[in-house]
C-alpha positions, 0 to 999 in steps of 0.5 A, a space after each residue: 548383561 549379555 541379555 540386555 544387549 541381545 535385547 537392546 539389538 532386537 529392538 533396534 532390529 524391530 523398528 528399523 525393519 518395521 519402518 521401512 516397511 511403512 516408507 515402502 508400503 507408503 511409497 506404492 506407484 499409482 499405476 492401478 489407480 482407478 481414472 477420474 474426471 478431473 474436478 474444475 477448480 472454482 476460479 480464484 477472486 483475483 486481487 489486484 496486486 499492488 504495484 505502487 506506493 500510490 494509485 488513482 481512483 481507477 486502480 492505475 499506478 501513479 508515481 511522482 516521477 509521472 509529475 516530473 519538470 512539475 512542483 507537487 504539493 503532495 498532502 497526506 489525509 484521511 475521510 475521518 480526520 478533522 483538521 484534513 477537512 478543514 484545510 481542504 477549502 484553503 488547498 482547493 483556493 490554494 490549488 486554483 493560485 499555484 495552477 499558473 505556478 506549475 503546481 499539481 496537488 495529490 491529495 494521498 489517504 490510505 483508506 479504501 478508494 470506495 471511500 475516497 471516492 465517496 468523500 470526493 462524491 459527498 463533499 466535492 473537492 476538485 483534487 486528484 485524490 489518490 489512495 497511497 499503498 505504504 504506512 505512515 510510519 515510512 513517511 515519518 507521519 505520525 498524525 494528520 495532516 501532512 503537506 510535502 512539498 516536492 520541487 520540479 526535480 522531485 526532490 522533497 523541499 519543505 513539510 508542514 506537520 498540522 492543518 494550515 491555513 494555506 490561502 495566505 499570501 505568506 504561504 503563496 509566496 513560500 510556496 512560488 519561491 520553491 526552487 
């Protein structure tokens, strides 16, 4: 029993000395360290931080408090989605009519702005495309298209889920009887 003790003790004596040797050999100051140039560090690609839910075309921020005392028809799209496309020549019409009614369209896609600003080239729309930074699923959307429409305090008043045929004269009325 004695001996196994003994031996025990020893081998705890051992390792302990054995790993304190290593921290302090480990742990040396770097006084006779040899100088070197210092090696340049190669300039990072430097990503634009995204600061915004939504952005223009140029990178810069855009925010729907930038469109306050303004009606926003803010409608959710996207380059390969059917419906959002078939819809666009009504909005464009739409957008003409509600101009004088105090209303500014923002058309938000998540996809890349280089491919938002190709559709815009290749297809022609006169609208304030804008890329938007969050998910779809903070916004409840869960298929596209989907229409907000915010009245001139900025509070959301009405959604439409779905394309639409938004050049009718019942949605023009809907729509300048917002408040």
């Amino acid at each position: 029993m004695y001996l196994r003790i003994n031996y025990f003790s020893t081998t705890i004596k051992y390792l302990t000395y054995s790993l304190l040797c290593l921290v302090f050999l480990n742990c040396k100051d770097n006084k006779d360290a040899k100088t070197t140039t210092p090696v340049k560090a190669q300039p990072l690609v430097q990503e634009k931080a995204v600061t915004s839910l939504y952005e223009d075309l140029e990178g810069n921020a855009v925010s729907l408090k930038d469109y306050k005392g303004k009606r926003i028809l803010m409608n959710y799209w996207a380059t390969w989605c059917r419906p959002c496309i078939e819809e666009m020549p009504d909005l464009l019409e739409l957008q003409s009519i509600l101009e004088k009614e105090n209303y500014v369209f923002l058309l938000a896609s998540d996809q890349s702005v280089e491919k938002i600003k190709k559709f815009r080239l290749d297809r022609g729309f006169d609208f304030k495309f804008i890329k938007y930074n969050g998910s779809y699923p903070e916004k409840d959307i869960s298929a596209l298209p989907v229409t907000l429409i915010y009245n001139e305090v900025g509070e959301q008043v009405a959604r439409f889920d779905g394309g639409m045929s938004w050049n009718t004269q019942e949605m023009v009325e809907r729509l300048t009887n917002i408040n």
